[in-house]
N, C-alpha and C positions, 0 to 999 in steps of 0.2 A: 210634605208630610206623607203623602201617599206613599212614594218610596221607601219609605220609611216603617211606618204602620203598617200596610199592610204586608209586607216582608216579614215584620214582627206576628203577623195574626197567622201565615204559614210555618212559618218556620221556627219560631219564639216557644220555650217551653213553657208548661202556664205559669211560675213565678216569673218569669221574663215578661208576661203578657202582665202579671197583674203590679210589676214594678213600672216598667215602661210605656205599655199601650196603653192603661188605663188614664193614667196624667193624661196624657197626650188624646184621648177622644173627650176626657172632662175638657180640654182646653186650659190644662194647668201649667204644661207643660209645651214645647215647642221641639221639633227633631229637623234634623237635616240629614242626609244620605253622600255616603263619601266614598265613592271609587274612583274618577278624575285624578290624573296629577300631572304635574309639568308636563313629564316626558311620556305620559299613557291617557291616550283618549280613547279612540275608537282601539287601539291594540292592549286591551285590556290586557293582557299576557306581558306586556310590557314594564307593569306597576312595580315598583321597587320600596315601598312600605314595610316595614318587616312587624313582624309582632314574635319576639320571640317564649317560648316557653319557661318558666325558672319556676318550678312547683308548682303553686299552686295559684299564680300571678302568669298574665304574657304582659310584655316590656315592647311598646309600642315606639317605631321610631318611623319617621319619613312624613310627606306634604301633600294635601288634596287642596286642589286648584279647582276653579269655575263653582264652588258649593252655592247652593242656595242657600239662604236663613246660616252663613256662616258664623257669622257674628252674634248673630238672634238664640242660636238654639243652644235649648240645656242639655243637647245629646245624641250623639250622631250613630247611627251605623255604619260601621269603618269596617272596608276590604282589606285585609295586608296580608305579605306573604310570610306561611308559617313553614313553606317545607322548600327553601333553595336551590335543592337539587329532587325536586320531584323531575322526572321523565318528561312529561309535559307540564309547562308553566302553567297552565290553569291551574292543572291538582292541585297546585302548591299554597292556595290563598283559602282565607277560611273571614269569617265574619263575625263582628264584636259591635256591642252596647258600648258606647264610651259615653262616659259623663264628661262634657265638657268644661267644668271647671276643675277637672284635677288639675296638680304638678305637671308642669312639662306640657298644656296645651296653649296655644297660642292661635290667634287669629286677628281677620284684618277685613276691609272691606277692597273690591276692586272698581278701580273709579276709571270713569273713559268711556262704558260700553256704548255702541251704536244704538242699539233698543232695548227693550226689559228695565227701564230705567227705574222703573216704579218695584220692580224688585231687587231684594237684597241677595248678593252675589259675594261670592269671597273666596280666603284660603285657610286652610287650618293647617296646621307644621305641631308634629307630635314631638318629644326629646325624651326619650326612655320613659314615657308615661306607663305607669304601672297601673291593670287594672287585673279584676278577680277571673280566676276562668270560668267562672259561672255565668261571666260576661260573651259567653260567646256562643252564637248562633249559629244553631246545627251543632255537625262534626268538623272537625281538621278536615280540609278541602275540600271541603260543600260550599266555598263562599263565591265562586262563580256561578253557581247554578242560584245561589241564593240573590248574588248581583241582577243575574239574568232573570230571573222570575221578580225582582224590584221594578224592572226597564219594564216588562210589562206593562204591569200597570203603572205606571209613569210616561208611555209614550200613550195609553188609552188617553189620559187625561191631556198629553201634547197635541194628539188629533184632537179631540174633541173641544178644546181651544183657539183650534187652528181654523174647526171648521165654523166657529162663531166669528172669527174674524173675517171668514171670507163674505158671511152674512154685512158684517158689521160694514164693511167694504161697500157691498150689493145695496141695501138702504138708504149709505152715503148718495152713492152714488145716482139710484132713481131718484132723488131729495134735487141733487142739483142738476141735473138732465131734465127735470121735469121744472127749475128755475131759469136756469140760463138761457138766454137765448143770445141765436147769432144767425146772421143772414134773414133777420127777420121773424124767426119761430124759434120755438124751443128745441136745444140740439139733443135732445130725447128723440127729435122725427126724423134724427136721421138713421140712416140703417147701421153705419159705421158705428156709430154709439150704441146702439142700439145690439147689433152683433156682441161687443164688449158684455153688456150687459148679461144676454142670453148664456154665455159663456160662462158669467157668473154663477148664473141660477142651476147651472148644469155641475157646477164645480158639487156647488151648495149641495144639490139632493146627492149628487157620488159619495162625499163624503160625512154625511149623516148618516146615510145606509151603512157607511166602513164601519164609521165609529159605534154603530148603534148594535151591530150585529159583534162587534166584539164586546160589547159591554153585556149585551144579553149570554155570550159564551162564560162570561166572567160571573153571571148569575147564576148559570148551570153548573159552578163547578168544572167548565171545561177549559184544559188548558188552551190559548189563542194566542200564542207565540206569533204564530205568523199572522192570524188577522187582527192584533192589535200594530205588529210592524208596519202592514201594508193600509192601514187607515193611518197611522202618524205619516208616511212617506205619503203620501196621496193628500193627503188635509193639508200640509204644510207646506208642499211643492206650488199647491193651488191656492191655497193663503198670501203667498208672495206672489204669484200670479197678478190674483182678483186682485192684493194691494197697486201692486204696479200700474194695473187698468184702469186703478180708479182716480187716480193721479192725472192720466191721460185725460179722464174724462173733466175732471179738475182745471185742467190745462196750469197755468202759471199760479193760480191762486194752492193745487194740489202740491206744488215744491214749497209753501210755506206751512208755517207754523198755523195759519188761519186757521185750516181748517185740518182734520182727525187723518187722513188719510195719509198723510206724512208718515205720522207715527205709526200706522199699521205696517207700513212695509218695515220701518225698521224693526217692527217686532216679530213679522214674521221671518223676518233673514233670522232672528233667533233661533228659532223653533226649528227650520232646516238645518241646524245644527248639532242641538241638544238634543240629550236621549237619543242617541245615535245617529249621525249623518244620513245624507236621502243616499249617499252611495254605499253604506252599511245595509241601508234596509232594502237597494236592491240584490246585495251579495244574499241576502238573508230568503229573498223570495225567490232568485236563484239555486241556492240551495236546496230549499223546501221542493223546487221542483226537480231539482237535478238527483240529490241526494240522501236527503233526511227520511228516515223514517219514524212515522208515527208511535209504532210501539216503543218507542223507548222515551216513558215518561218522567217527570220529574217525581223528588221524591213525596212529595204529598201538592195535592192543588187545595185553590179555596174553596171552604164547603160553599153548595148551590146556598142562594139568598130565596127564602119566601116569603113571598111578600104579605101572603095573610099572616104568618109571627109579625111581621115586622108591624104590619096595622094593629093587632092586637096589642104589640108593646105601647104604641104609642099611644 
């Protein structure tokens, strides 16, 4: 949803906000966010979706793979490309509301996955689906910059997920180190477990501080490109870490279903994937340092949050 909404709260004009975001913060409503396809993951430039123009209508054709709530949601934000022969591929894609029960929408669930089992994952496949162009957010070829300000705030919330699991890991883990025992004592005293452990707790406070300090930028109204990247790449690399360790510490009972630790690693190999790769987000902090510069901002960020409005509202 966050993908989604708050995409809509930047960049949505306010009949856009009071058609679509409003549902969806009542909880009337459900969205999903579609850039993924077969043949385009991390090479977003790759995407082959078209949405073509005809008056007053764009005529939507091509497949998003890997969606969340594919099946679930009444409406997606959909990337496709509006301009063929733009210069560079990015220009070319622009961003749209779709209602997902028109003509021509299809979807399905994907069944198999390794972890994330508890959520819904899927494909949606467009066939000349005609929607209004008042359906579309922003300008023609603002829809990468609009993708990329979605991943934002969508990897804030992959870190900050990531870094509960590596807690949730850590817990596990003191619970049965301070149960089991072997050679006589609890193998909490020894240093080998014990180092694992330590390691944990170190994961833990690094990526509280990533995620906390982009979540506070995201308060301010400041754009955190790069330190929401380097807290998803950091939280998630360390989530499958601390899962891995805590397996170990688990020994034989840790490769069953008995106990929670199983399913953490499988969840975290997710998360090292989605919302862009750990090898996307070190090209990205590469960059940042090699490259980018700061002045050239997007085109509007989220207003700062106050928190005394907010206590008043409530």
């Amino acid at each position: 949803m966050g993908l989604n909404s708050l995409a809509l709260l930047q960049w949505g004009s306010e009949e856009q906000k009071e058609r679509f975001l409003v549902p969806q913060a009542r909880g009337e409503k459900i969205a999903c966010f579609g850039l993924t396809e077969p043949g385009a993951g991390s090479d977003v430039a790759a995407m082959v979706s078209t949405a073509k123009r005809d008056g007053d209508i764009y005529i939507i054709n091509g497949e998003k793979m890997w969606i969340s709530l594919a099946t679930k949601a009444d409406h997606g934000l959909i990337v496709a490309r509006t301009d063929p022969d733009a210069a560079d591929p990015h220009d070319g894609l622009s961003a749209f509301m779709v209602e997902l029960n028109r003509d021509g929408v299809t979807s399905g669930d994907i069944h198999g996955k390794l972890g994330v089992r508890a959520g819904s994952t899927g494909w949606i496949a467009f066939q000349d689906v005609e929607i209004p162009a008042e359906n579309r957010i922003g300008e023609e070829g603002e829809g990468f910059k609009i993708a990329m300000s979605s991943l934002d705030n969508g990897r804030y919330t992959v870190a900050a997920g990531a870094t509960g699991l590596i807690r949730a890991s850590l817990e596990a883990s003191i619970k049965y180190a301070q149960e089991r025992k072997a050679f006589r004592r609890e193998i909490g005293k020894f240093q080998l477990v014990q180092q694992k452990i330590a390691h944990m707790i170190q994961s833990y406070e690094a990526a509280k501080l990533l995620y906390l300090r982009a979540g506070w930028m995201k308060n301010q109204g400041i754009r955190n490109t790069r330190e929401s990247s380097l807290a998803k790449w950091f939280a998630t690399d360390a989530s499958f870490e601390a899962a891995s360790e805590a397996i170990q510490i688990h020994g034989a009972y840790g490769y069953s279903d008995e106990y929670d630790v199983e399913r953490f690693l499988r969840n975290a190999k997710g998360a090292i994937i989605y919302e862009g790769t750990s090898e996307i987000h070190q090209l990205i902090q590469a960059g940042y340092a090699l490259e980018y510069r700061d002045d050239v901002p997007l085109r509007c960020e989220l207003p700062a949050f106050d928190v005394e409005i907010w206590q008043k509202e409530q």
